[in-house]
C-alpha positions in Angstrom: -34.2 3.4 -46.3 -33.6 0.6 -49.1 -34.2 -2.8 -48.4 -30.9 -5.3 -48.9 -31.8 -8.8 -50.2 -29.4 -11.9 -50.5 -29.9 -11.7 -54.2 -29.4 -8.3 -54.6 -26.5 -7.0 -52.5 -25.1 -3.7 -52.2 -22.0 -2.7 -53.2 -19.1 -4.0 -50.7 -15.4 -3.3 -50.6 -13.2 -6.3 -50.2 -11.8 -7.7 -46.9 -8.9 -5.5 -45.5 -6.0 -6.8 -43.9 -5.2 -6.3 -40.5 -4.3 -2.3 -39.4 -5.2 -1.2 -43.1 -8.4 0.1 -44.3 -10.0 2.5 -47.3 -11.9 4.0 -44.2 -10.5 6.3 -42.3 -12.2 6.5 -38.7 -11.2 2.5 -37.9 -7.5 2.8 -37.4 -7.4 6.3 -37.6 -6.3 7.1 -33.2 -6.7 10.8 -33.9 -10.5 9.5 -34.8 -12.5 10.2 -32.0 -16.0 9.8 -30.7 -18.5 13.1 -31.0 -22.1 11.5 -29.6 -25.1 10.6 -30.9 -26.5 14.2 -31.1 -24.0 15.3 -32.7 -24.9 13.1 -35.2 -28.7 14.2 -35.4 -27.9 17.6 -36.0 -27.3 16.5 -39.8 -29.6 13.3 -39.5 -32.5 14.3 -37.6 -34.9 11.5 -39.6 -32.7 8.5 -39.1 -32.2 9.7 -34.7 -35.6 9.4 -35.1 -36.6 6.5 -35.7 -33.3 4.4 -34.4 -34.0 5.9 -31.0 -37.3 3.9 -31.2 -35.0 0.6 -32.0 -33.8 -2.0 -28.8 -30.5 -0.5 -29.7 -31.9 3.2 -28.9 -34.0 1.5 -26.2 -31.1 -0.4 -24.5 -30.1 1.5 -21.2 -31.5 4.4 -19.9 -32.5 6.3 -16.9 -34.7 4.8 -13.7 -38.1 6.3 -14.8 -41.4 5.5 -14.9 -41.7 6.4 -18.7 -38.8 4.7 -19.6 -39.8 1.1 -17.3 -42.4 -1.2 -18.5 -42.5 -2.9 -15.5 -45.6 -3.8 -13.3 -45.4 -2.4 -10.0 -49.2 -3.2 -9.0 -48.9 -5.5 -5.6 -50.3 -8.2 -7.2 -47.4 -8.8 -9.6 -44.5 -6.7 -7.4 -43.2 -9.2 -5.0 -40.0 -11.6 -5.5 -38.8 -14.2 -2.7 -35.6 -16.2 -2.8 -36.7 -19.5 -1.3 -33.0 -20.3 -1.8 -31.8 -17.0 0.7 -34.7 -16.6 2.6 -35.0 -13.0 0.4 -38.5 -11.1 -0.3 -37.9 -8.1 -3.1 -39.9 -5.6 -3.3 -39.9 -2.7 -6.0 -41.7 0.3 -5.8 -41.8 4.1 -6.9 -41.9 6.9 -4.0 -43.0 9.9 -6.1 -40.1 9.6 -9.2 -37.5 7.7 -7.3 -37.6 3.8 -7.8 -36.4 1.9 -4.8 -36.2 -1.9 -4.3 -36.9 -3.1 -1.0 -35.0 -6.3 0.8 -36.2 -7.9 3.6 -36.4 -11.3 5.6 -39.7 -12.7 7.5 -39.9 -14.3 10.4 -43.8 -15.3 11.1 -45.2 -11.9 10.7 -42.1 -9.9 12.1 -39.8 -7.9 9.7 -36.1 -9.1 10.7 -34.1 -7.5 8.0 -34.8 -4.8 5.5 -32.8 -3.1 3.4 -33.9 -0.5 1.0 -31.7 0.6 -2.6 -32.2 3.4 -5.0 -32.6 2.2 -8.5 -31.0 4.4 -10.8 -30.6 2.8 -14.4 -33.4 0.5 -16.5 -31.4 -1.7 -19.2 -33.6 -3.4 -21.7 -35.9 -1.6 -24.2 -38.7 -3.9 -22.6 -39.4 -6.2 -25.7 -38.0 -8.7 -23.6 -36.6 -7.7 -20.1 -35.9 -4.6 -18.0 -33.2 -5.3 -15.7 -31.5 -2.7 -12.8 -28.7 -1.0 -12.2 -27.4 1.6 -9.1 -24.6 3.7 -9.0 -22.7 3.8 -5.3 -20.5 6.5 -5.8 -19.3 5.8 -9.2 -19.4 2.2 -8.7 -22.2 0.3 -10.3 -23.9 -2.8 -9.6 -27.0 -5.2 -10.8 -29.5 -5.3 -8.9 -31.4 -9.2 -8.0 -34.2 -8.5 -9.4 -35.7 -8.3 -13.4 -38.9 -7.8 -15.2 -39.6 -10.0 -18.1 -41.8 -8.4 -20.0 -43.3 -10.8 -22.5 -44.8 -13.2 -19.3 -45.7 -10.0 -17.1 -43.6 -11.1 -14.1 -41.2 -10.2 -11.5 -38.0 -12.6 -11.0 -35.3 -13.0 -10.1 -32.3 -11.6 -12.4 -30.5 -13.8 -14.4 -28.0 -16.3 -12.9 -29.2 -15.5 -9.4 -31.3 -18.0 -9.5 -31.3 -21.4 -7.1 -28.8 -20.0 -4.8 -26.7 -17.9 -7.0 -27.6 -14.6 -6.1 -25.3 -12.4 -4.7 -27.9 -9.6 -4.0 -26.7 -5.8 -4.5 -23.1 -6.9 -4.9 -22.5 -7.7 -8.8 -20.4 -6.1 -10.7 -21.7 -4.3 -13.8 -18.1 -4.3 -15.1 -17.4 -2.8 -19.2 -17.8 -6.3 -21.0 -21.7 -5.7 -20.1 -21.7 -1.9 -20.2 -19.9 -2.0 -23.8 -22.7 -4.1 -24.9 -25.9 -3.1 -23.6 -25.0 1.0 -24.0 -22.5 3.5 -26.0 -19.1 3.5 -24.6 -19.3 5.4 -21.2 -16.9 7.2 -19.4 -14.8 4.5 -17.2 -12.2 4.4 -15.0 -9.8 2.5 -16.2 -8.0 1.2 -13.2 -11.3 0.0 -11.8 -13.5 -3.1 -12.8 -16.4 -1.4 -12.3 -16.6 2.2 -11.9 -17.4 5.2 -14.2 -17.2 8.8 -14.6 -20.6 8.7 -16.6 -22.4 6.8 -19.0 -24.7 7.3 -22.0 -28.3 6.3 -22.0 -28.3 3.9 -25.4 -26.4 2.3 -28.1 -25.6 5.3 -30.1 -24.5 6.0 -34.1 -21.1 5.4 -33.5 -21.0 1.6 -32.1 -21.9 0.5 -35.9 -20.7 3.8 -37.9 -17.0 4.0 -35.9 -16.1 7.8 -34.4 -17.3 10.2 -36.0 -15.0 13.1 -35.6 -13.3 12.9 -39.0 -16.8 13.1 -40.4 -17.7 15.8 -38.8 -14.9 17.7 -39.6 -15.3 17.4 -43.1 -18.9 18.9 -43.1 -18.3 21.5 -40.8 -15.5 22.5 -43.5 -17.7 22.2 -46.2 -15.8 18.8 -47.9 -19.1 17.1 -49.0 -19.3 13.8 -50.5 -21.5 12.6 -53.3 -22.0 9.2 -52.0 -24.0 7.9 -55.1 -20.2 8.2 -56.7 -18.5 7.2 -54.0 -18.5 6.5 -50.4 -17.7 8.9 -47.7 -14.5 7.3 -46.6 -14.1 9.7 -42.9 -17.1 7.1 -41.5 -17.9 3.7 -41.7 -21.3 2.8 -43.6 -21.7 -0.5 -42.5 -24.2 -1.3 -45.9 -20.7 -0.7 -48.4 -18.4 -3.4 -46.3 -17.8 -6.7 -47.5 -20.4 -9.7 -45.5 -18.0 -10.8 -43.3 -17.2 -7.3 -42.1 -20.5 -6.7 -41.9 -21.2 -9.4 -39.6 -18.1 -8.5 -37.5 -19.6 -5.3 -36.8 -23.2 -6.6 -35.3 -21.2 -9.9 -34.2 -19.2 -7.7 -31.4 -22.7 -7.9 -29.3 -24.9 -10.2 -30.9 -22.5 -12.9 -30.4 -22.6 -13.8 -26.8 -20.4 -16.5 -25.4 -17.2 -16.7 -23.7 -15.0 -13.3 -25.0 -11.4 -13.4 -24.7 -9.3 -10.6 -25.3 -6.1 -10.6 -27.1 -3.3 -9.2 -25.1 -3.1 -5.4 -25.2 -6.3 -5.3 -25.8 -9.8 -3.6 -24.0 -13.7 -3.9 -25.0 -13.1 -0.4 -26.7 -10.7 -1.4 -29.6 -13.2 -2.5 -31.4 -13.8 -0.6 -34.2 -16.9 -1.1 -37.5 -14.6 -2.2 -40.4 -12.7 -4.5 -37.9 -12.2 -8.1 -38.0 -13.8 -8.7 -34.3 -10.6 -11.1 -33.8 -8.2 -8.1 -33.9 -9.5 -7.4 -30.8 -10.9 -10.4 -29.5 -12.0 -14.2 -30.0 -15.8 -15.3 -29.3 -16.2 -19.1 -27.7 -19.5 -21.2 -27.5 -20.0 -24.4 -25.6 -20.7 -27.0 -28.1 -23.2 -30.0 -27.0 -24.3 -33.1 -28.1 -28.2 -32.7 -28.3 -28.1 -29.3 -27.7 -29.8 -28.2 -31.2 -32.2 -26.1 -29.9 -30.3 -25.0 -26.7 -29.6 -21.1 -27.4 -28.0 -18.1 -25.3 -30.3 -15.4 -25.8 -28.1 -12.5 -27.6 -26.3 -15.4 -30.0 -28.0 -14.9 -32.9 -24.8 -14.8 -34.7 -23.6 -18.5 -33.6 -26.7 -19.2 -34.8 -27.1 -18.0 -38.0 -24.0 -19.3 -38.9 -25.2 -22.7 -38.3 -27.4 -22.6 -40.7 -27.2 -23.0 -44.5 -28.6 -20.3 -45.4 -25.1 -19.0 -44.2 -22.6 -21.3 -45.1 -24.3 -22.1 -48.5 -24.9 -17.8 -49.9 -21.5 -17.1 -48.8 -23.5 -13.4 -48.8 -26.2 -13.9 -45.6 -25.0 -11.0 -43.3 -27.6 -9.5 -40.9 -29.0 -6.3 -42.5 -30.1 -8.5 -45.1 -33.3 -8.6 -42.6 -32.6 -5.8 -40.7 -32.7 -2.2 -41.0 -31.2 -1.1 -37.9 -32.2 2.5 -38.1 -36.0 0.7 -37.7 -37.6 -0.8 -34.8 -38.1 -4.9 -35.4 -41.2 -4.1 -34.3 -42.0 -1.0 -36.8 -40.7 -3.3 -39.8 -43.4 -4.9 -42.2 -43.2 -8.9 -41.7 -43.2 -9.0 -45.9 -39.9 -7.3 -45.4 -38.6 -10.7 -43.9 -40.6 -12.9 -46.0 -39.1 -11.0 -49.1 -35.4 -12.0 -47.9 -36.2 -15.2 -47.9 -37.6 -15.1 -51.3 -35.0 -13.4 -52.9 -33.2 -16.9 -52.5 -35.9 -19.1 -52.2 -38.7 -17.6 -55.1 -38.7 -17.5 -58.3 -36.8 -20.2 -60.1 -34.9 -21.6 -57.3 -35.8 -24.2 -54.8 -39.8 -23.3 -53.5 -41.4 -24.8 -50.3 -42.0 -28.6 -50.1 -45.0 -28.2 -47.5 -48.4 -29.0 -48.9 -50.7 -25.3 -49.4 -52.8 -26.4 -46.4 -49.5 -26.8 -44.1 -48.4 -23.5 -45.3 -51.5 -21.8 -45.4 -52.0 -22.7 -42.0 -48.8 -20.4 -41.0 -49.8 -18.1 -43.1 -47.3 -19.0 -46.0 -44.8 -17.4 -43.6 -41.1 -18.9 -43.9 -40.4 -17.2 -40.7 -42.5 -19.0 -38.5 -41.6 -22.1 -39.5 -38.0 -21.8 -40.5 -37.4 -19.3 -37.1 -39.4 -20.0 -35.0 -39.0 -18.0 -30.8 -37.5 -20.2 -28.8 -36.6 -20.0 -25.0 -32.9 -19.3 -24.2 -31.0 -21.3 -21.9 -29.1 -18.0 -20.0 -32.5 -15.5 -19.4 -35.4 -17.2 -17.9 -39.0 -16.2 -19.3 -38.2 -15.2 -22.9 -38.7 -16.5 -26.3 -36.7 -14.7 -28.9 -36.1 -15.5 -32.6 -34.2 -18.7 -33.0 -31.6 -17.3 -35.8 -31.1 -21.3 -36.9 -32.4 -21.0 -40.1 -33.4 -24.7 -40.9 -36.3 -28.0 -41.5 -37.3 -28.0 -37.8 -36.6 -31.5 -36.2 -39.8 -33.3 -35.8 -39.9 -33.2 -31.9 -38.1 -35.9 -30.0 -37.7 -36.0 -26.1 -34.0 -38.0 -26.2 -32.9 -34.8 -29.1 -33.7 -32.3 -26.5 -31.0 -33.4 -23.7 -27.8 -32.3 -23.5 -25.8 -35.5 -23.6 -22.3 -34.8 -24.1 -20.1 -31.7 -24.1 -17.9 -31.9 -27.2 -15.9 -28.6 -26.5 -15.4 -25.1 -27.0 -15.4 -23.4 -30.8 -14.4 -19.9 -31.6 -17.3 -18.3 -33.8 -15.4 -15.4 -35.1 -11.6 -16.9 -35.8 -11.7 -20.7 -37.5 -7.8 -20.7 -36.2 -7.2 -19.0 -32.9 -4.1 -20.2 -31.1 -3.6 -22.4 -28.3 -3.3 -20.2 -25.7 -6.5 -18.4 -26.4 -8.1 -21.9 -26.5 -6.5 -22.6 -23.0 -8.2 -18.5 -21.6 -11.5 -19.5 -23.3 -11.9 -22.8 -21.0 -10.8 -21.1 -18.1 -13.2 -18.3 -18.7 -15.9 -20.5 -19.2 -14.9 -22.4 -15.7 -14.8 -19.6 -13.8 -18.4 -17.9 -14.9 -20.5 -21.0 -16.1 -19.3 -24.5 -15.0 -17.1 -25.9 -12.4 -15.6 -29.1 -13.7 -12.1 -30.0 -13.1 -12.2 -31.2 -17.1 -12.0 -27.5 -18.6 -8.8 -26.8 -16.6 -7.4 -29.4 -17.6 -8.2 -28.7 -21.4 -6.8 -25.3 -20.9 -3.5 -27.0 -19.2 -3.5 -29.1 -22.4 -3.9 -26.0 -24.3 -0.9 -24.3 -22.7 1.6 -27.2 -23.2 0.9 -26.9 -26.7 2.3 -23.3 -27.5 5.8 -23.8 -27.5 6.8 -20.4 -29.6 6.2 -18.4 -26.7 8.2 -16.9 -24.2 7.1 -19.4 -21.4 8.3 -16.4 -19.0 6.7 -13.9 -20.1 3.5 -14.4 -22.2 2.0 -18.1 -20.5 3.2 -17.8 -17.2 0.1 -15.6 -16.1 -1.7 -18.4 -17.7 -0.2 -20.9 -16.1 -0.7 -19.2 -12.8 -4.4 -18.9 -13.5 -5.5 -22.6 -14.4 -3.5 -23.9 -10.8 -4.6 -21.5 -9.0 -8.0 -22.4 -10.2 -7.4 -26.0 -9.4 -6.1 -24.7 -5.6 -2.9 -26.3 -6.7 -1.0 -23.1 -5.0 2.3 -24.5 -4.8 2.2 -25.2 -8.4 1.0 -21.5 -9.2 3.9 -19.7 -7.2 6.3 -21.7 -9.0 4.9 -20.3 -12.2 5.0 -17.3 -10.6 9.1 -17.1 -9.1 10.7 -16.1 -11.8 7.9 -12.6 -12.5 9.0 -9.6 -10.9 5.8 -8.6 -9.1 6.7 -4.8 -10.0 6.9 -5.5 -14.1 3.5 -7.1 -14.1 1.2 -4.9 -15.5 -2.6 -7.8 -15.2 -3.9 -7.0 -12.2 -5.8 -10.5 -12.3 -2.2 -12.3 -12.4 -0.8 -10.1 -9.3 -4.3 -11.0 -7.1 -3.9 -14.4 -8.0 -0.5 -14.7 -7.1 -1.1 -12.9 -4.2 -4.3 -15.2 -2.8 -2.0 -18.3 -4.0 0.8 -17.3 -1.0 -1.9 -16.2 0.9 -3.7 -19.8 1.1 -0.2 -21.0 1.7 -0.2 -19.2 4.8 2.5 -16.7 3.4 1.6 -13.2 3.4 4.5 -11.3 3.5 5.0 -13.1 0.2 1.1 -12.5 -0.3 1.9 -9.1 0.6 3.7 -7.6 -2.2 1.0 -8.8 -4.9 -1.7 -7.5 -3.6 -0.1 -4.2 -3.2 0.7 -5.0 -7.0 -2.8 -6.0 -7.6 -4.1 -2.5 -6.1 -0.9 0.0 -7.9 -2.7 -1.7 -11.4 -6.1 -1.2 -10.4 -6.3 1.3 -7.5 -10.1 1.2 -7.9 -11.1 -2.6 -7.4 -12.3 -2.5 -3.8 -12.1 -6.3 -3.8 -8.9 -6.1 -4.4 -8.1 -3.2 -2.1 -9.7 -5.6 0.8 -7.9 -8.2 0.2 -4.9 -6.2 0.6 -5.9 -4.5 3.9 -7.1 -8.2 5.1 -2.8 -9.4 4.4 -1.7 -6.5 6.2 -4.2 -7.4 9.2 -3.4 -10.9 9.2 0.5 -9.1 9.7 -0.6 -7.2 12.6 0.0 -4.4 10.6 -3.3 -2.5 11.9 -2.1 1.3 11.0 -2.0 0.1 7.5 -5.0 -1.8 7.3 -7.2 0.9 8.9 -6.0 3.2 6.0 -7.0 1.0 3.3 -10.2 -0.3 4.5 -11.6 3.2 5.0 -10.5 4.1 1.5 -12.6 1.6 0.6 -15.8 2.5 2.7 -15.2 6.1 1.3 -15.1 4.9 -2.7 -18.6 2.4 -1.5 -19.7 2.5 2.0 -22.1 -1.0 1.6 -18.7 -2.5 1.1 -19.5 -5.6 3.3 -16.0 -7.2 4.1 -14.3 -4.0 4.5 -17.3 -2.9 7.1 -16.8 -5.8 9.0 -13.0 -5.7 8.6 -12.9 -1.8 10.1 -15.3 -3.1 13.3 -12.9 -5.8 13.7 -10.0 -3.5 13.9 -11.6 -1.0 16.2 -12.7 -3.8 18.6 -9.3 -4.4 18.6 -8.2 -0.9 19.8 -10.6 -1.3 22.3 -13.2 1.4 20.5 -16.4 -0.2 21.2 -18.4 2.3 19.7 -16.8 2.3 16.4 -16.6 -1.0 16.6 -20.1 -1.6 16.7 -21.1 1.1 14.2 -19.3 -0.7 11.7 -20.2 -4.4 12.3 -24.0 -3.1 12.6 -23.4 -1.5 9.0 -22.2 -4.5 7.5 -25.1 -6.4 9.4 -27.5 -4.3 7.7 -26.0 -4.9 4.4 -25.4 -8.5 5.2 -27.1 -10.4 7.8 -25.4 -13.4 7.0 -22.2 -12.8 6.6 -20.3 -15.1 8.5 -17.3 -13.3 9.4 -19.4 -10.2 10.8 -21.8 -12.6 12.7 -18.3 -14.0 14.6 -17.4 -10.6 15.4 -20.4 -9.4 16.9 -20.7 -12.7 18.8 -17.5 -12.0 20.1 -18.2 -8.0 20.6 -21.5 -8.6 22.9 -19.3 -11.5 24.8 -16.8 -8.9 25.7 -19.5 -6.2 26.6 -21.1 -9.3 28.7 -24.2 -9.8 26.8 -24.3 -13.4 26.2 -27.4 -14.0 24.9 -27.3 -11.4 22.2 -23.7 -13.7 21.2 -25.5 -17.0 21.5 -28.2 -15.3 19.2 -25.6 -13.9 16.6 -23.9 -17.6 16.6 -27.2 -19.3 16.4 -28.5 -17.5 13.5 -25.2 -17.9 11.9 -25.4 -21.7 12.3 -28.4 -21.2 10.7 -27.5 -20.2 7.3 -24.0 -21.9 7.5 -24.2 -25.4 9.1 -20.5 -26.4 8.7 -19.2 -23.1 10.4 -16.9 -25.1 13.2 -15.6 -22.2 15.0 -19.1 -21.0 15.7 -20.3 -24.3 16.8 -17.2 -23.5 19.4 -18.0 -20.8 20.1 -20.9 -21.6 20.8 -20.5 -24.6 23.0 -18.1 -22.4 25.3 -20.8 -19.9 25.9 -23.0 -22.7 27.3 -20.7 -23.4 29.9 
C-alpha cells in the first residue's frame, strides 16, 4: 500500500454539500451492504491483512483462540467489595462461562453461572463480554485488560456501579465496536444476528453498486479516475476523511439529529448529517483523555489546526495492523513537516538520542484514559509535553460541553448533549439547567412539536413531574412516534400517583418499541398498580418468554400468582428472580410476605433481615419486620 504524508497528499475531491456527492454509494438508498467476503473475493490480499487489524479484531466469537485472556486461578478471580460479588471465568471444554457467587465464611450463599458467548476487543488493550438471552444482548461485569495481565471489573462498574448481567449492549456500542448487525428495530437491545468485526464497508460505504459493476464487466482504471460506485476514503477531501474514522474514534456524548439512527452514517458524509459529537471540557484537564477520542485530540493539537491537511491515514494504513506497521512509517509523517528545511527539533542530541530520536515518544506519548481502567493508549495530542506539575493535573473547573464535529450546532442539540451527559456520566443539577437554558433559546421552533419532548425530558430528569406533564398536555400520546418521550411521560404520571393517565404512555412506550422489556414492565407494573391482574399476567410473561432472567418481571409474575392464591407458582417465580438477584428489594418483600402466609416465620425474618442488610433505609421492611417480632 502507499504511504500518505502531510506533505505529499493524495488527490482529494472537494467538500460536498449536504445530500450531494460524486460518489455514488453515500446517498445512493438503493446502495446496499454485500459483506466483507464479498469483498475478498476480488481483494483477497488487503482481507488479509485488515483481518489482522483491531478493526478486524474488534468482536468476535467466545473462543479460546480468539480470547487472550488468563484463565489460570491465580489471575481468574474478581470480587466486588462494593456488592459483596466474586466472578469467576472459566472454560468447560469450548464453552466459556462466568461464574457469580456470594461468601459467607466458607459457605457458598449465592451462585449464578452465565454462558459467555461474544469477546469484543482485539486484545491490544481489553477483551470484554457479551451473552445473547434469546436475541437480547448484554455486557457482562467482568473485563480482561490485556496490557497489565488482570481480571477487573468492566468499565463503569466499578465502586458500586455495577449492574451485573443486566446492561444493555444497545446499537450506539454495537455500531462501533462491529459491522452493522442485524437489529430489531423496535427494541433497544436485541438482534437477529451480528457480524464478527468491523468490516470493508464501515469506511468504503455499501458496496452493492460496486459489485454490480464488476460482476457486469464495467471496470474502472482508477489511475485515470476514481471508481465513483464505492467510497475510497484516500481520494476524499481531509475533513471528509476525518468524518469517516471520527464516527468511532470520536467518543463522547453522540446526539442524533431527529430522524436519524447510528446506521445513516455513510463514508463521504459530514458526521453531523447524522449526528453531533460533545466532549466535557475541563480546566486542568490537559492530559485527562477518553480512551477511543483520539479525534478530539488530534484536533487539539497544531499539528491539526496549523496543516489544515492532518487527517488520520496520514499515519495510518488501515488495511495494516498498528502493530505490523514499521515505527519509521510514523517518524516519516512527522518529518514530512518537520525535516528538511522546516522547523527541526529544539532538544539537545543527547535528549533525543536518549528516545531514540523518536518524535513519537516524546510528542505522543501512552497515556491512561479516564473512562477504561488499566490501559495506556497513544495520546493523539500532538504537542511540547508540560513539564510535570501536580496543581495542572486536577480537574478544577468544568467550563462546558463543545461539539467536535459541528463548530455551530443549534441550541437544542446543545440542550440533548447536557442531558445526555447527565443521565450517563454526572448527576449535577447544573447540566439540566444548561440544557433548560439551551431550550429557551430556540425560538424558531414549533415549541409543540419539535421541543416539547425536550422539555419533557430535562423536568422529568429534575423530578419536577408536574412541570413535565404540562409539557406534555397538549401531545397526543398516539402521534408520538420517541418511545423515550412516551416512557417518560408515562413514569412522570406514574410518580404523580396517576396511572390511568400513566397508563396510556406506556402502552405508547411499548406500540413504539414492542421489544424494550423495561418498558414492557413498566407497563405491566401500571396495569397491576390498577388491579388490572388479567392484563398484567399477559405482559409480564411476554417478557419472561423474550428473557427469562428478567428480574422485575420474575418477581412481578410471583407477586401476581401469590395473589391468586397459586403458591406454587408463586414461589417458582420469586425463587427465579432470587437466583438472578438476591438483593432485590422488591422480591425479598415478597418472599417475606410468601413464607409469612405459609407460616414460616423465620425463613420471613431471614428474607427481611438480609434485605436490611443490603438496603438500610428500606422502612417497610424494618415494619415488617418489627410486626413479626411480636
Amino acid at each position: 500500500m502507499p504511504t500518505f504524508f502531510c506533505s505529499t497528499p493524495a488527490k482529494m475531491a472537494d467538500d460536498e454539500p449536504h445530500e450531494t456527492s460524486l460518489w455514488k454509494n453515500v446517498y445512493d438508498t438503493s446502495a446496499h451492504y454485500v459483506g466483507m467476503q464479498t469483498c475478498r473475493t476480488c481483494h483477497e490480499p488487503i482481507y488479509q491483512t485488515f483481518i489482522q487489524t483491531g478493526m478486524g479484531q474488534s468482536f468476535g466469537l467466545a473462543t479460546k483462540e480468539k480470547s487472550a485472556a488468563d484463565f489460570s486461578p491465580t489471575h481468574a478471580l474478581v470480587y466486588d467489595s462494593a456488592l459483596d460479588y466474586y466472578y469467576k471465568p472459566y472454560w468447560d471444554r469450548d464453552t466459556f462461562y462466568i461464574m457469580e457467587f456470594r461468601l459467607d465464611g466458607s459457605d457458598t450463599t449465592h451462585k449464578r453461572i452465565q454462558k459467555v458467548n461474544y469477546v469484543v476487543g482485539s486484545g491490544q488493550h481489553t477483551n470484554s463480554h457479551i451473552f445473547n438471552n434469546n436475541g437480547y444482548f448484554f455486557q457482562a461485569p467482568i473485563t480482561f485488560y490485556t496490557q497489565k495481565h488482570r481480571w477487573d471489573l468492566a468499565p463503569g462498574f466499578e465502586k458500586g456501579g455495577s449492574s451485573r448481567f443486566q446492561r444493555l449492549i444497545q446499537i450506539e456500542c454495537m455500531s462501533c465496536h462491529n459491522g452493522y448487525p442485524d437489529f430489531v428495530s423496535n427494541s433497544e437491545n436485541k438482534f437477529v444476528s451480528v457480524k464478527t468485526g468491523i468490516d470493508c464497508e464501515r469506511c468504503h460505504g455499501p458496496g452493492s453498486l460496486h459489485v454490480f459493476d464488476r460482476q457486469n464487466n464495467r471496470p474502472v482504471d482508477t489511475s485515470k479516475t476514481p471508481d465513483y460506485t464505492i467510497v475510497n476514503p484516500r481520494r476524499l477531501s481531509t475533513e471528509l476523511q476525518n468524518n469517516v474514522c471520527q464516527r468511532c474514534h470520536l467518543q463522547g456524548i453522540a446526539v442524533l439529529n431527529d430522524n436519524k439512527t447510528f446506521f445513516d452514517f455513510h463514508p463521504g458524509m459530514k458526521l453531523s448529517e447524522v449526528m453531533n459529537v460533545f466532549m466535557p471540557e475541563y480546566e486542568g484537564a490537559q492530559d485527562k483523555m477518553i480512551m477511543a477520542s483520539h479525534v478530539e485530540r488530534m484536533k487539539k493539537s497544531q499539528c491539526y489546526l496549523q496543516s489544515g491537511k492532518m487527517s488520520c491515514i496520514n499515519c495510518h494504513d488501515p488495511h495494516i495492523s498498528v502493530k505490523a506497521t514499521p515505527r519509521i512509517k510514523y517518524l516519516n509523517a512527522c518529518q514530512s513537516c518537520h525535516g528538511g528545511g522546516q522547523k527541526q527539533c529544539t532538544e539537545t542530541m543527547q535528549a533525543r538520542a536518549a528516545k531514540n530520536n523518536d518524535c513519537v515518544t516524546c510528542h505522543m506519548p501512552q497515556n491512561g484514559s479516564i473512562d477504561i481502567p488499566h490501559v495506556a493508549v497513544t495520546d493523539h495530542y500532538i504537542r511540547r509535553r508540560p513539564i510535570a506539575d501536580t496543581a495542572a493535573k486536577k480537574i478544577t473547573a468544568f467550563f462546558g460541553l463543545k461539539c467536535f464535529n459541528n463548530d455551530h450546532p443549534d441550541a437544542i442539540t446543545i440542550a440533548r448533549g447536557y442531558m445526555e451527559f447527565y443521565e450517563r456520566y454526572a448527576q449535577s443539577k447544573g447540566l439540566l439547567d444548561s440544557a433548560i437554558l439551551y431550550l429557551s433559546k430556540q425560538s424558531d421552533i414549533e415549541a409543540s412539536k419539535k421541543q416539547n419532548k425536550d422539555f419533557i425530558r430535562a423536568y422529568y430528569l429534575l423530578h419536577d413531574y408536574q412541570k413535565a406533564v404540562a409539557y406534555a398536555r397538549v401531545l397526543n400520546a398516539a402521534s408520538v412516534t420517541d418511545a423515550w418521550t412516551a416512557y417518560r411521560v408515562g413514569e412522570c404520571y406514574y410518580q404523580l400517583e396517576q396511572p390511568d393517565s400513566a397508563l396510556t404512555w406506556y402502552k405508547r412506550a411499548t406500540e413504539i418499541w414492542k421489544y424494550s422489556m423495561d418498558f414492557q414492565n413498566k407497563y405491566g407494573t401500571c396495569l397491576l398498580a390498577l388491579n388490572k391482574l388479567a392484563d398484567a399476567l399477559t405482559v409480564f410473561n411476554f417478557v419472561v418468554a423474550e428473557n427469562p432472567d428478567h428480574i422485575s418481571a420474575n418477581t412481578n409474575l410471583g407477586f401476581i400468582y401469590m395473589q391468586q392464591g397459586n403458591n406454587t407458582m408463586a414461589y417458582d417465580y420469586m425463587q427465579r428472580a432470587n437466583r438472578l438477584d438476591p438483593d432485590y428489594e422488591q422480591n425479598l418483600i415478597n418472599l417475606a410476605v410468601w413464607y409469612h402466609n405459609n407460616q414460616q416465620p423465620d425463613k420471613a425474618r431471614k428474607s427481611l433481615e438480609h434485605l436490611l442488610k443490603r438496603h438500610p433505609g428500606n422502612e417497610r421492611a424494618k415494619a415488617m419486620l418489627q410486626d413479626l417480632a411480636r
